[in-house]
BAGU-487770 format. One record per residue (C-alpha): residue in one letter; residue number from 0; x, y, z. Coordinates in Angstrom, 2 decimals, m for minus. Layout:
% residues N
['A', NUM, [X, Y, Z]]
...
***
This chain:
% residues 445
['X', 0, [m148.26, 61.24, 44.46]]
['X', 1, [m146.47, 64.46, 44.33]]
['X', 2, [m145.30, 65.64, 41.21]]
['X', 3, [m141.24, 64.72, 41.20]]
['X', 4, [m139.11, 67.38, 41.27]]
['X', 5, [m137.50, 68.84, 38.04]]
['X', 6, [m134.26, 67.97, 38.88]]
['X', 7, [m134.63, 64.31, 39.35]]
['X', 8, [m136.56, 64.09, 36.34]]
['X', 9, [m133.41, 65.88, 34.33]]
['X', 10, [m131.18, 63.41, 36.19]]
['X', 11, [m133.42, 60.21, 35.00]]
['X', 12, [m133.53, 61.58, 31.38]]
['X', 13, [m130.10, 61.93, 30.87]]
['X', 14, [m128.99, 59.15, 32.14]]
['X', 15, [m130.98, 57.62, 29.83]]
['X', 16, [m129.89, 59.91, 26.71]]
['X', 17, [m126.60, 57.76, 27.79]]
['X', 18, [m128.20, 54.54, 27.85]]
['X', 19, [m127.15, 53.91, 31.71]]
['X', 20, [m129.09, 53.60, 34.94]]
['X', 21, [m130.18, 56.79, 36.46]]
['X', 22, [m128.46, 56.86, 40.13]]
['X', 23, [m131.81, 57.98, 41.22]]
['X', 24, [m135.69, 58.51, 40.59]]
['X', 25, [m136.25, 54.57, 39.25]]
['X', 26, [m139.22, 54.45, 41.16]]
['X', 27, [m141.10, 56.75, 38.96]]
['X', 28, [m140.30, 54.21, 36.38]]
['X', 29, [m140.51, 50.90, 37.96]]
['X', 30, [m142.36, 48.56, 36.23]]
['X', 31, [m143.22, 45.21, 37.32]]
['X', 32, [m140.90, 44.59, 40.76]]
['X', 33, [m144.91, 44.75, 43.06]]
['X', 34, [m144.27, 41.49, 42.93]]
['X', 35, [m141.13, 41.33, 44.53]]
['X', 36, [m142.05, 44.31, 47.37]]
['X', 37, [m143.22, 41.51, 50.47]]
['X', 38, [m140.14, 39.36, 50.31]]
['X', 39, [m137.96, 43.03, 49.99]]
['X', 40, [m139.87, 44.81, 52.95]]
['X', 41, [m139.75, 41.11, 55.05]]
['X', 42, [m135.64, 41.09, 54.94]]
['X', 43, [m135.96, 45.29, 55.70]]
['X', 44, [m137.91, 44.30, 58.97]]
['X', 45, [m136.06, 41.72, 59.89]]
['X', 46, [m133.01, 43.69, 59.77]]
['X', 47, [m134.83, 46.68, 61.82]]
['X', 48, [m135.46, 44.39, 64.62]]
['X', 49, [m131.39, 43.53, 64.67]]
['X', 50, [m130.93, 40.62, 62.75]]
['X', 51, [m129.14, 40.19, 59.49]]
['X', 52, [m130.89, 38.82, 55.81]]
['X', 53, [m129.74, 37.64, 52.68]]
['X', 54, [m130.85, 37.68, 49.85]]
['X', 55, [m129.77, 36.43, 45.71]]
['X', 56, [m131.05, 37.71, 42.66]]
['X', 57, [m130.84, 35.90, 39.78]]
['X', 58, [m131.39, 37.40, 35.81]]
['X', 59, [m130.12, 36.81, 32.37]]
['X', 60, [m129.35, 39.91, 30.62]]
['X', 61, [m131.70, 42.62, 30.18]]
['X', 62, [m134.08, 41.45, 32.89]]
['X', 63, [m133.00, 44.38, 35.02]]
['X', 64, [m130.95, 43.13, 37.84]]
['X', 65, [m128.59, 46.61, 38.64]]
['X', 66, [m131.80, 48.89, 38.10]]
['X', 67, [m133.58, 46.59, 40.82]]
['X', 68, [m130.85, 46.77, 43.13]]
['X', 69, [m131.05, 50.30, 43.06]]
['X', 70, [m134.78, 50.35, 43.23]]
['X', 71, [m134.46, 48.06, 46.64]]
['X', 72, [m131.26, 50.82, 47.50]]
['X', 73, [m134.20, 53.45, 46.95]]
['X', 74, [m137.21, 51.73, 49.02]]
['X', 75, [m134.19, 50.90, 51.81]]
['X', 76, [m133.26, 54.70, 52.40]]
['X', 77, [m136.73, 55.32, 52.53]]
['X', 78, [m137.47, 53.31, 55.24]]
['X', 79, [m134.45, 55.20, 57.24]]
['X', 80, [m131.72, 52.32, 56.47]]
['X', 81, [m128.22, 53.73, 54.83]]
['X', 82, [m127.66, 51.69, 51.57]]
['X', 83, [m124.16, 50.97, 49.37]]
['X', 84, [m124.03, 49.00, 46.32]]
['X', 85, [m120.55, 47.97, 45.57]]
['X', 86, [m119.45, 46.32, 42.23]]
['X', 87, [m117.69, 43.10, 42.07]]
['X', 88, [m115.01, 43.24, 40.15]]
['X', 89, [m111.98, 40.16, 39.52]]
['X', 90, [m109.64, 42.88, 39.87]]
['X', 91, [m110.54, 45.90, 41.79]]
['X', 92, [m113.26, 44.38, 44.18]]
['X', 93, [m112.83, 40.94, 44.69]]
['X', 94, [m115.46, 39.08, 46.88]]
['X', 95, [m113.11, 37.37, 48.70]]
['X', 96, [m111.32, 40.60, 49.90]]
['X', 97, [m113.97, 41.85, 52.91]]
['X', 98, [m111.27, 44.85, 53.61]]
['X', 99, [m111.81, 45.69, 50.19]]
['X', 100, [m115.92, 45.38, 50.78]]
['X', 101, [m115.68, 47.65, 53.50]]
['X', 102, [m114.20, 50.29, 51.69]]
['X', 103, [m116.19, 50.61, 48.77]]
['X', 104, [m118.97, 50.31, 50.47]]
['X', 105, [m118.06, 53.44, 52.59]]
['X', 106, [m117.29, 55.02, 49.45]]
['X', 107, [m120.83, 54.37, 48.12]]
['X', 108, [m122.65, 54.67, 51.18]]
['X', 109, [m125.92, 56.68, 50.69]]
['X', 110, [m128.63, 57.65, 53.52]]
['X', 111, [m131.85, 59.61, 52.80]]
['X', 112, [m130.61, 62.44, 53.65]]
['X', 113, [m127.14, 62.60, 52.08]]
['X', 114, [m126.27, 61.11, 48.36]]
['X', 115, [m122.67, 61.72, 48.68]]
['X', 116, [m120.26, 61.53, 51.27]]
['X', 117, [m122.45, 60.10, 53.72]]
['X', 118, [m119.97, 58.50, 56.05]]
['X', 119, [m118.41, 61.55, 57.04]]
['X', 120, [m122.04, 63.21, 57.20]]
['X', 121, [m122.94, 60.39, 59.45]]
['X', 122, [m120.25, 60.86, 61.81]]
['X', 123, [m120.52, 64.54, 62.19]]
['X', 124, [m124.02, 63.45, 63.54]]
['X', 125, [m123.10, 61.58, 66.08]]
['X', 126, [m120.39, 63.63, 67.45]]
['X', 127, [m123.09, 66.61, 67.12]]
['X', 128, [m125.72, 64.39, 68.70]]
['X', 129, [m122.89, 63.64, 71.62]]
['X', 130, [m122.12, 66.69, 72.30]]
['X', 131, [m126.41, 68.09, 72.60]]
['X', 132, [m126.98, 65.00, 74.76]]
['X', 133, [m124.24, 66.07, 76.66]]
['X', 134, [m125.56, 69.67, 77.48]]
['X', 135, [m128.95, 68.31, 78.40]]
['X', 136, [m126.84, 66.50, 81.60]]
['X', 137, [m128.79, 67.38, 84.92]]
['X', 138, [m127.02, 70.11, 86.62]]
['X', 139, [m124.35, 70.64, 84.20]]
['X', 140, [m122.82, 74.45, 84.37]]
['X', 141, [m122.56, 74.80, 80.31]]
['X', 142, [m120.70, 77.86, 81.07]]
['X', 143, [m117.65, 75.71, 82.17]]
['X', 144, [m115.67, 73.97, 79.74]]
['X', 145, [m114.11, 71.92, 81.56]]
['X', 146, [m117.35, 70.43, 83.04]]
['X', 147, [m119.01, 70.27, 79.69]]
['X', 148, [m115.90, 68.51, 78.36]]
['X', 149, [m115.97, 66.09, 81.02]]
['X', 150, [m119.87, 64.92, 80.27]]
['X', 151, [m118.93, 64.65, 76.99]]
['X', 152, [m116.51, 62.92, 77.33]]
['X', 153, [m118.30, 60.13, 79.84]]
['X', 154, [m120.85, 60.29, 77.23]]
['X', 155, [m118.61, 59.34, 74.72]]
['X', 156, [m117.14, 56.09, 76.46]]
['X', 157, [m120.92, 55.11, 77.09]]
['X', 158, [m121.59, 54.99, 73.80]]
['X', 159, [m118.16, 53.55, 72.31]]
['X', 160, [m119.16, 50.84, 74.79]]
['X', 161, [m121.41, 49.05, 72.32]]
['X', 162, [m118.59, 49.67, 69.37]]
['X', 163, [m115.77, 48.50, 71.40]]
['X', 164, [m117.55, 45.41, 71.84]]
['X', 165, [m117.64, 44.81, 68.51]]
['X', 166, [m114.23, 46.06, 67.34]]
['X', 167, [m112.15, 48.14, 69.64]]
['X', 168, [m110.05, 49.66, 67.12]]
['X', 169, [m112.88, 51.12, 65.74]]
['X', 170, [m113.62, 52.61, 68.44]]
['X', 171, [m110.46, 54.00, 69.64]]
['X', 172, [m110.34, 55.65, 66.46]]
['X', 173, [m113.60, 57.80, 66.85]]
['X', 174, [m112.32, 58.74, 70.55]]
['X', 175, [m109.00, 60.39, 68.71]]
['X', 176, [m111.21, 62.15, 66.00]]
['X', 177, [m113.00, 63.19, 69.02]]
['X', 178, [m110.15, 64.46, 70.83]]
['X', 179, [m108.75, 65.97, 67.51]]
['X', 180, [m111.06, 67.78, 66.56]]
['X', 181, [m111.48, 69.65, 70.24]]
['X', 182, [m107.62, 70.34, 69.98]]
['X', 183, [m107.97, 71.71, 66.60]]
['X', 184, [m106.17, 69.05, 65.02]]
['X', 185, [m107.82, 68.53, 61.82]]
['X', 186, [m104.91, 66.86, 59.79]]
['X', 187, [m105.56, 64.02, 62.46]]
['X', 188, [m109.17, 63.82, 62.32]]
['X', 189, [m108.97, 63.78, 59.00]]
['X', 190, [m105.96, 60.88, 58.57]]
['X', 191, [m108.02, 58.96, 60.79]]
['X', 192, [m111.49, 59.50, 59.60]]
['X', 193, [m110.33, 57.87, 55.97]]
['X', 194, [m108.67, 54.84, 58.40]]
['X', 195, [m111.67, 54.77, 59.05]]
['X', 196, [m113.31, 54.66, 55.91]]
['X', 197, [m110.53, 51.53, 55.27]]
['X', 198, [m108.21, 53.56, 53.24]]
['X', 199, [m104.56, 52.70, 52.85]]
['X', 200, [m101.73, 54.33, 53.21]]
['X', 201, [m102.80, 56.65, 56.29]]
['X', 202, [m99.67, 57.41, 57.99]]
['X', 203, [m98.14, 56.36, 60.87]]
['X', 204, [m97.73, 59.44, 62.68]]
['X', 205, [m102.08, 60.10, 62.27]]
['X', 206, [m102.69, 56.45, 63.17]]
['X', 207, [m100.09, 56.61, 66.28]]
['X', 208, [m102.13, 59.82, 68.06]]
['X', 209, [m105.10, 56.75, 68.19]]
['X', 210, [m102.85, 53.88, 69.57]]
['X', 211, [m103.49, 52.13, 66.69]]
['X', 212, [m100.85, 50.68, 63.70]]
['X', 213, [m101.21, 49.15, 60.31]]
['X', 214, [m103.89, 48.81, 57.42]]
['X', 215, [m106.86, 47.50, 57.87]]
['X', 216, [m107.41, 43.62, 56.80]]
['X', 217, [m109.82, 41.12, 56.36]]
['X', 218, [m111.16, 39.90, 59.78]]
['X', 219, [m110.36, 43.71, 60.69]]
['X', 220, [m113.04, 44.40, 58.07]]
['X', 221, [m116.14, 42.24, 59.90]]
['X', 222, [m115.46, 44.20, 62.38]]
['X', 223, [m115.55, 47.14, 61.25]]
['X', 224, [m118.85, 46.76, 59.51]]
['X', 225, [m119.92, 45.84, 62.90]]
['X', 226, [m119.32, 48.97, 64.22]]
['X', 227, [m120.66, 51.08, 61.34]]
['X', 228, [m123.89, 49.07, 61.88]]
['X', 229, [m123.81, 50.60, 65.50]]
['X', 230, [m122.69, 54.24, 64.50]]
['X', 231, [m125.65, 53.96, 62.37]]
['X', 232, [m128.39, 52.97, 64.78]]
['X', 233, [m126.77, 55.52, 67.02]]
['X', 234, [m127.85, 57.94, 64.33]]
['X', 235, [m131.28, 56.88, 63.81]]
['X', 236, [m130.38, 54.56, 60.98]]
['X', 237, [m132.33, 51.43, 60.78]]
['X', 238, [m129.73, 49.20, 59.41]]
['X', 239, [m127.48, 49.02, 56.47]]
['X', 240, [m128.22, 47.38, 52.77]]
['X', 241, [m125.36, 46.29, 51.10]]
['X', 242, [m125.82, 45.44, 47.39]]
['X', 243, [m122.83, 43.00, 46.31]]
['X', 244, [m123.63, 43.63, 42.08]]
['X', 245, [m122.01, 41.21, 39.16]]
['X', 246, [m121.12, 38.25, 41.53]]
['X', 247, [m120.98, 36.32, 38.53]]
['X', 248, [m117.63, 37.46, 37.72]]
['X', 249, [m115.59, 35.37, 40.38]]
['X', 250, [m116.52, 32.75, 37.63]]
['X', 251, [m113.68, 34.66, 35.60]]
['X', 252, [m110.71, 34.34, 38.49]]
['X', 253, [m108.10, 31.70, 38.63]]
['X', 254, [m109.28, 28.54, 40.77]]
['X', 255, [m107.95, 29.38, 43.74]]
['X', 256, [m109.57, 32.97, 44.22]]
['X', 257, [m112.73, 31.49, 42.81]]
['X', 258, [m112.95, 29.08, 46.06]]
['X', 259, [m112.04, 31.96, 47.73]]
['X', 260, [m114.85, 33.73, 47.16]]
['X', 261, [m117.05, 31.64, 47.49]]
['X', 262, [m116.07, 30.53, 50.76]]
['X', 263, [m116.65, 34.37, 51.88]]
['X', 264, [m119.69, 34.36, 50.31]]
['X', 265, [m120.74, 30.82, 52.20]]
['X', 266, [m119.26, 32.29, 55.79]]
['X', 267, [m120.93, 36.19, 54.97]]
['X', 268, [m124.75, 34.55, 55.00]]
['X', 269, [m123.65, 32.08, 58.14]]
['X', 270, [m122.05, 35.40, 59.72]]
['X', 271, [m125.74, 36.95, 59.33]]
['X', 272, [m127.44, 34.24, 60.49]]
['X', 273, [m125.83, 33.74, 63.18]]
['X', 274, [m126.26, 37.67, 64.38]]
['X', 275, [m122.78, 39.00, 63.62]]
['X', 276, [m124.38, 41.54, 61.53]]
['X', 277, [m127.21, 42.88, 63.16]]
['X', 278, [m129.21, 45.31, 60.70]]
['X', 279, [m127.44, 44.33, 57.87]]
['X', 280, [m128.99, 43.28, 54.44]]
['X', 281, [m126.61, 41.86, 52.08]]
['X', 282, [m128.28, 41.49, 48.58]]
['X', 283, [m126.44, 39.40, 45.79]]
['X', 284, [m127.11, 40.09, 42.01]]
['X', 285, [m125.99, 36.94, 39.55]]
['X', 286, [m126.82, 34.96, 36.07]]
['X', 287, [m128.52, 32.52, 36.39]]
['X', 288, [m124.83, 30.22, 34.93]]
['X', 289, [m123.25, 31.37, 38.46]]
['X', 290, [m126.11, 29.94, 40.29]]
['X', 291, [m126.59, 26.38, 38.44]]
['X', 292, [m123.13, 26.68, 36.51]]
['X', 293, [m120.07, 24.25, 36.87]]
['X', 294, [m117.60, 27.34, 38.04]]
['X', 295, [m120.33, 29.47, 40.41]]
['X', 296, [m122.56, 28.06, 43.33]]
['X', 297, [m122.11, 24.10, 42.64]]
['X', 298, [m118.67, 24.43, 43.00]]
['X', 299, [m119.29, 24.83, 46.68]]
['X', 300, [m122.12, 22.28, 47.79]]
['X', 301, [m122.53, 24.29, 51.46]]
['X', 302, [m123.43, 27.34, 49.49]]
['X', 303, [m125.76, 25.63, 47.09]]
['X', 304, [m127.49, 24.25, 49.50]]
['X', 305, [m128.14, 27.76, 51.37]]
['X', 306, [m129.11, 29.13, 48.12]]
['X', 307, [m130.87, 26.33, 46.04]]
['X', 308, [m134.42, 27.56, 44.94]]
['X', 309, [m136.62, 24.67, 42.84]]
['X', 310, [m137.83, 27.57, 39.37]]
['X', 311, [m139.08, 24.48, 37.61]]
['X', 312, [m142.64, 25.83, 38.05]]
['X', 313, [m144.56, 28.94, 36.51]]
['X', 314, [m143.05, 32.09, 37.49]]
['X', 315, [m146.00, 33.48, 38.46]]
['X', 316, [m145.79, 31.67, 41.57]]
['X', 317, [m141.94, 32.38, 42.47]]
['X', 318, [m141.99, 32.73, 46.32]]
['X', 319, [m140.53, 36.50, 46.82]]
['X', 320, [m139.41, 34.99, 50.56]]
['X', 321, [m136.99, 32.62, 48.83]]
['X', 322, [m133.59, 32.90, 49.56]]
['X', 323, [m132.88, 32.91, 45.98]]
['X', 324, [m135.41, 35.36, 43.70]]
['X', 325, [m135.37, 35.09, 39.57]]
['X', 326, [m136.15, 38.34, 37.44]]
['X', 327, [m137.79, 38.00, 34.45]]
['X', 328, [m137.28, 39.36, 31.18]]
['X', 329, [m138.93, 42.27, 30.00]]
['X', 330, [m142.09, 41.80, 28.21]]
['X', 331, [m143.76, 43.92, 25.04]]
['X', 332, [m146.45, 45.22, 27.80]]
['X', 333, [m143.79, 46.41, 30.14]]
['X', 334, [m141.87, 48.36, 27.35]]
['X', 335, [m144.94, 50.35, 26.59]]
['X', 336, [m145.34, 50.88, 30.26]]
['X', 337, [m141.87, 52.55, 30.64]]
['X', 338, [m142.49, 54.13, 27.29]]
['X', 339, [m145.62, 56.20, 28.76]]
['X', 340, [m143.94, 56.99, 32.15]]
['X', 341, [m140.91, 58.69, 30.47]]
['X', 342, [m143.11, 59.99, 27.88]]
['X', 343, [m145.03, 61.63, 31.09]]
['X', 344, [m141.42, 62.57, 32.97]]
['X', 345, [m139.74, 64.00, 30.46]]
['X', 346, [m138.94, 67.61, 31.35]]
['X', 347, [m140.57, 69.62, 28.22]]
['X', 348, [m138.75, 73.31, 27.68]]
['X', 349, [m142.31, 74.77, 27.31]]
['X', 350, [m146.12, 74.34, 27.88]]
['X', 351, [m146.11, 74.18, 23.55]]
['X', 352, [m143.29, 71.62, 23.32]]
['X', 353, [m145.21, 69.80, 25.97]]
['X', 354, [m148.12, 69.52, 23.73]]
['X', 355, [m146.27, 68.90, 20.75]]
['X', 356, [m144.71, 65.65, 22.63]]
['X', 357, [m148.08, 65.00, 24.35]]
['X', 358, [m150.32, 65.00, 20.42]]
['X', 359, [m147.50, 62.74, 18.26]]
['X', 360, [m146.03, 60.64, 20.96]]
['X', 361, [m148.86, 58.66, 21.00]]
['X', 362, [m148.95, 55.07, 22.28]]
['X', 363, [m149.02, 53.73, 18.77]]
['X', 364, [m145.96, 55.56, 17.93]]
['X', 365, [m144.38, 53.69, 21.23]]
['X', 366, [m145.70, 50.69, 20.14]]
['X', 367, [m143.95, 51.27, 16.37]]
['X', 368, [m140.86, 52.13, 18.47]]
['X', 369, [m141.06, 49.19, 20.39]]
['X', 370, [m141.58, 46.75, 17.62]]
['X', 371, [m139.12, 48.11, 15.70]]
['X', 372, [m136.34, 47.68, 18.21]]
['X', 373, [m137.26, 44.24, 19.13]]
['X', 374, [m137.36, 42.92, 15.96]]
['X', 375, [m133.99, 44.10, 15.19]]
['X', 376, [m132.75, 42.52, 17.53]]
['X', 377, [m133.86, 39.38, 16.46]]
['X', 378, [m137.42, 39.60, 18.41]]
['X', 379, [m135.54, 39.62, 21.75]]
['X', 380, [m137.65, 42.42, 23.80]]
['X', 381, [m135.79, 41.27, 27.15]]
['X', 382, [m132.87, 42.98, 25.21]]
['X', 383, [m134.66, 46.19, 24.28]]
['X', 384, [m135.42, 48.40, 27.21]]
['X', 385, [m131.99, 50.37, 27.31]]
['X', 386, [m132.31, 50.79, 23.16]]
['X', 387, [m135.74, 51.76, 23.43]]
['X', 388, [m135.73, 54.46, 26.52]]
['X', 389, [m132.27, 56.03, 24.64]]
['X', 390, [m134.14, 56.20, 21.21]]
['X', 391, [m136.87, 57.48, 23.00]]
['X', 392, [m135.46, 60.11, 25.08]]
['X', 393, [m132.42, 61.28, 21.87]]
['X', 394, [m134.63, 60.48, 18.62]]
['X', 395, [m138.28, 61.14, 19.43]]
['X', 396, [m138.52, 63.37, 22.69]]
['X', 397, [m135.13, 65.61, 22.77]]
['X', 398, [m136.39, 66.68, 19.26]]
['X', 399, [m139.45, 67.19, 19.19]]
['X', 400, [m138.78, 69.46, 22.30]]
['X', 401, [m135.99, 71.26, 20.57]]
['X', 402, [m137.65, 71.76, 16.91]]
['X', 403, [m141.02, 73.15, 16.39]]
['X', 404, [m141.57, 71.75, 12.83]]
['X', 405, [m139.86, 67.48, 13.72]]
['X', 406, [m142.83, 65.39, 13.01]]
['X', 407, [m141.36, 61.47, 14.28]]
['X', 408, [m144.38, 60.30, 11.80]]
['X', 409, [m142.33, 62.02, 8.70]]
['X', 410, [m138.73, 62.81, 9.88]]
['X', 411, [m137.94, 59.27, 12.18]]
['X', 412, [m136.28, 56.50, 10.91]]
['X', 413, [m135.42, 53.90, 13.14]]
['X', 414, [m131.43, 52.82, 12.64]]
['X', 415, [m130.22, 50.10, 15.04]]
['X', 416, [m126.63, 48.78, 14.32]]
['X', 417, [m123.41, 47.24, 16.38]]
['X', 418, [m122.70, 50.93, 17.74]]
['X', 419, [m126.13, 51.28, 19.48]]
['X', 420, [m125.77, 47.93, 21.68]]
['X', 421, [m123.13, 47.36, 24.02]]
['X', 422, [m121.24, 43.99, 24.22]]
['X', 423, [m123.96, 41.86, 26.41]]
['X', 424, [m126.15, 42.93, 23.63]]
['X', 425, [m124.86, 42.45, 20.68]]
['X', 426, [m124.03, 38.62, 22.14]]
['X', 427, [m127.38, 38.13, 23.10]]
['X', 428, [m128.57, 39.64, 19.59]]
['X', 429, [m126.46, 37.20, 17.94]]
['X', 430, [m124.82, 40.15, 16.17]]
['X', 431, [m121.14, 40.79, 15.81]]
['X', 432, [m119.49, 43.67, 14.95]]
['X', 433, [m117.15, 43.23, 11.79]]
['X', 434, [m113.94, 44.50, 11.13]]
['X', 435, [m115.30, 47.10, 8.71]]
['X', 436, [m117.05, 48.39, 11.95]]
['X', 437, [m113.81, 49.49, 13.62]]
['X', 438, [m112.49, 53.38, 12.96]]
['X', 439, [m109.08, 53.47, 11.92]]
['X', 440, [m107.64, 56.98, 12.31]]
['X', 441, [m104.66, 56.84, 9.65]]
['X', 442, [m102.76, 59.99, 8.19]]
['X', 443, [m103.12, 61.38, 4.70]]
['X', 444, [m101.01, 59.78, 1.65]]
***
């Protein structure tokens, strides 16, 4: 394999110097998801030949579940599909909202080619690949515009064919971006590109010149996605993955929304089983309490029964076609794994600090690391791997980099306290943090 680029490498180290998930470059970190890869590249096919998959992950803390859903994001794009991972959140992005879906997912969306702002990349594309189709027309005269208008323009309705059947509102609104942007109207192609995108608040003058009125809703959203899953085969997409993170926190919302939810969640996999999404991949990430607790999945038997997966038995035979996969925890060998790949990433400022990293970050010294962390933490690697890569990356490689004379074996000392872990792991540590822990900015006597 290549060697990865210098910039992704500086983006996956400090993301780690912050102890979060680097938005990209997991795979050259990866450790122990092979196992996973058939059931992963089995939904991605079926989704390429127009039908829709589902798919639940299930993980305690610290087993990984947002750094695999951005792995799968990663493998996804590079297999041509546009990918969007949206957060679920009680209050901003509630599952049972599918208007409110739509939109962060549009916000998120990602394709191979563009990290940010793909949507509007996306539909630049097609109107650019309209318009080059439409030159290519047998006997066209390009030198006339009114003739070259014209075959765009039939061009245009033959392809809005296939999105007005699924939602003709969507559709009406890409012929009046269309017809915007060839009057120069970009204050209306760009009102009703972020309709569009599901945004609220467009006004009604911008949503008038496209014959259409109000804010986009719930059942407006299905459809919607429906025609973004055509725009995107019409662009040489594949299909869309959609990454639903945190599910587990519906378990948090008042009764009502809670059955809510997971009636959406029920009707979303029927909805891609039954075709209404072809191309679409909609992967769930959960604890294990939503998926066999008394507020998550049981409180709905129709969805329990879609998702029910028997993991009485070793997890070395997990089926990675289930409906339903498990993550497990890290292990001591897969620490020192990571430890040697970022040890080998790490962006050194010179061929001598390379050396210097290379001679006393040895594996033992990983393994010390390693040890260390786990057993403050009560012996708990599955909590570790964050800790670890950040003490890593800040205490061992950052400064041996930056000083010639730091020697880890003489200078290091390994300090893990309540300030280090964030709140999943100081639970899961057992440790609290007192109130002697809390700074208390008072004024002078």
């Amino acid at each position: 394999m290549a060697e990865p680029h210098i910039l992704k490498r500086r983006e996956v180290i400090d993301a780690l110097r912050r102890g979060t998930v680097p938005r990209r470059g997991l795979e050259l970190f990866a450790v122990g998801i092979d196992r996973y890869v058939i059931g992963v590249d089995l939904d991605l096919d079926a989704a390429a030949a127009g039908r829709g998959a589902f798919k639940a992950i299930r993980g305690e803390y610290g087993t990984g579940k947002t750094f695999f859903a951005r792995w799968l994001e990663h493998r996804a794009r590079e297999a041509d599909f546009a990918t969007a991972l949206v957060q679920i959140s009680e209050t901003e992005t509630p599952l049972s909202r599918m208007e409110t879906l739509y939109r962060r997912a549009l916000e998120s969306l990602q394709t191979r080619e563009w990290g940010e702002g793909a949507f509007r990349s996306l539909i630049d594309r097609w109107f650019f690949d309209l318009e080059e189709e439409a030159m290519e027309t047998e006997g066209l005269d390009q030198s006339a515009p009114e003739g070259v208008a014209l075959a765009v323009g039939a061009l245009l309705e033959k392809r809005l064919a296939d999105v007005s059947a699924t939602h003709p509102q969507f559709a009406a609104a890409l012929r009046a971006i269309h017809d915007a942007r060839l009057a120069g109207d970009h204050a209306i192609a760009e009102g009703l590109l972020s309709w569009l995108m599901g945004q609220p608040n467009v006004g009604a003058d911008i949503k008038r010149a496209a014959g259409i009125k109000g804010d986009l809703d719930h059942f407006g959203a299905s459809g919607f996605f429906r025609g973004l899953l055509a725009v995107l085969r019409q662009t040489g997409r594949r299909g869309l993955v959609l990454v639903l993170d945190e599910v587990e926190t519906i378990q948090r919302v008042r009764a009502d929304s809670r059955e809510k939810s997971l009636n959406a969640l029920r009707q979303l996999i029927d909805d891609l089983d039954a075709g209404n999404y072809p191309g679409m991949v909609v992967i769930i990430t959960g604890t294990p309490l939503f998926f066999d607790g008394p507020q998550g999945v049981r409180r709905l038997p129709p969805l329990e029964q879609r998702l029910h997966v028997d993991f009485s038995g070793d997890p070395r035979f997990d089926n990675p076609r289930a409906p339903q996969i498990r993550l497990l925890p890290f292990d001591r060998a897969r620490l020192l794994d990571v430890g040697r790949r970022i040890r080998a990433l790490f962006p050194a400022s010179s061929p001598a600090a390379r050396a210097r990293i290379d001679a006393l970050v040895t594996d033992d010294l990983l393994t010390t690391l390693a040890d260390g962390i786990t057993g403050k933490l009560g012996g708990k690697v599955g909590i570790a791997p964050r800790i670890f890569l950040r003490k890593l990356v800040l205490d061992l490689l950052d400064k041996i980099d930056l000083f010639d004379d730091y020697d880890p074996h003489r200078h290091f000392k390994l300090v893990v306290d309540a300030a280090d872990m964030n709140a999943e792991e100081r639970a899961v540590a057992g440790i609290e943090r007192s109130v002697d822990d809390i700074a208390l900015d008072l004024p002078d006597p």
